[in-house]
C-alpha positions in Angstrom: 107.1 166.0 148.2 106.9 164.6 151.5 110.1 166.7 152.4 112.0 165.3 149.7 113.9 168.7 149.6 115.5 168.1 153.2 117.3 165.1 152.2 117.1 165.1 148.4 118.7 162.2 146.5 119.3 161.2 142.7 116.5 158.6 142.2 117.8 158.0 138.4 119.8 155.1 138.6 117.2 152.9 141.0 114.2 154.0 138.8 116.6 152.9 135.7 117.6 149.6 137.2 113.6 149.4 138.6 113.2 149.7 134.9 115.5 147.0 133.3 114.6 144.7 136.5 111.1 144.7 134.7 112.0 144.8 131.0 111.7 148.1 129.7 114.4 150.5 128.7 115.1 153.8 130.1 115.2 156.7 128.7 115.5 159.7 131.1 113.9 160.8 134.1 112.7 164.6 134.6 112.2 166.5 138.0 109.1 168.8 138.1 107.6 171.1 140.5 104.2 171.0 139.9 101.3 168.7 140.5 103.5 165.3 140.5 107.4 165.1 141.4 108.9 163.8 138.0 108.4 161.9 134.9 110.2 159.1 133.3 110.4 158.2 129.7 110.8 154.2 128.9 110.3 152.1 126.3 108.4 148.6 127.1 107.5 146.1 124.7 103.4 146.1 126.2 101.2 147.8 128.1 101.8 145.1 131.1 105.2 145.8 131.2 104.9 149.7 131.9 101.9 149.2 134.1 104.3 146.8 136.2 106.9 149.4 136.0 104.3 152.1 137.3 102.9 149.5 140.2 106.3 148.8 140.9 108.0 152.1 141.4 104.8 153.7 143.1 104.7 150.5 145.6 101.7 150.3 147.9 102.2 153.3 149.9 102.2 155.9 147.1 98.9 157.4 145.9 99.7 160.9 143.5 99.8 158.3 140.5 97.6 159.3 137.9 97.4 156.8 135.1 93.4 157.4 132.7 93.2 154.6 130.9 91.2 151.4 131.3 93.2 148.8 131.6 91.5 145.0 130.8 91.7 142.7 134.3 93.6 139.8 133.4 96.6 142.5 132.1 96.0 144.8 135.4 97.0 141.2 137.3 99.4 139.8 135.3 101.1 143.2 136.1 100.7 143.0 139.8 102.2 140.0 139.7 105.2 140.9 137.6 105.3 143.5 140.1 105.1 142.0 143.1 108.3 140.1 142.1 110.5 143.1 142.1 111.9 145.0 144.8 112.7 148.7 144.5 113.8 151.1 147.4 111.5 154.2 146.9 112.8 157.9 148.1 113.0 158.4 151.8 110.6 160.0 153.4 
């Protein structure tokens, strides 16, 4: 967690708007303690659209995504660059 727990914050609303910016709808998001820091439940209308939600929210500095399946290349860029076009202010570190 990158000492998330010395200045935690409530990272629900940005990932929600991160998620509407993008053209899915949120669900909820869910803290854990394990292996990853949280998940979030959305509904998106393709497989581009969550994989630029995913690119999007993890931004390039993050690397404890985990994500199994193959994805074809022309939907893996078309999601970069839906992705690229958004701005979302990740946890502070």
């Amino acid at each position: 967690m990158d000492g998330a727990h010395q200045a935690p914050e409530n990272r629900t609303t940005a990932v929600q708007t991160l998620a509407q910016k993008v053209g899915c709808r949120f669900e909820a998001l869910y803290y854990s303690l394990g292996e990853y820091d949280g998940f979030v439940i959305l509904e998106a209308p393709d497989e581009t659209t969550v994989t630029a939600f995913v690119l999007a929210a993890l931004g390039p500095d993050t690397s404890s995504d985990q994500d199994d399946r193959a994805h074809a290349r022309g939907n893996v860029i078309e999601a970069m660059k839906k992705a690229g076009a958004l701005s979302y202010q990740g946890p502070r570190k």
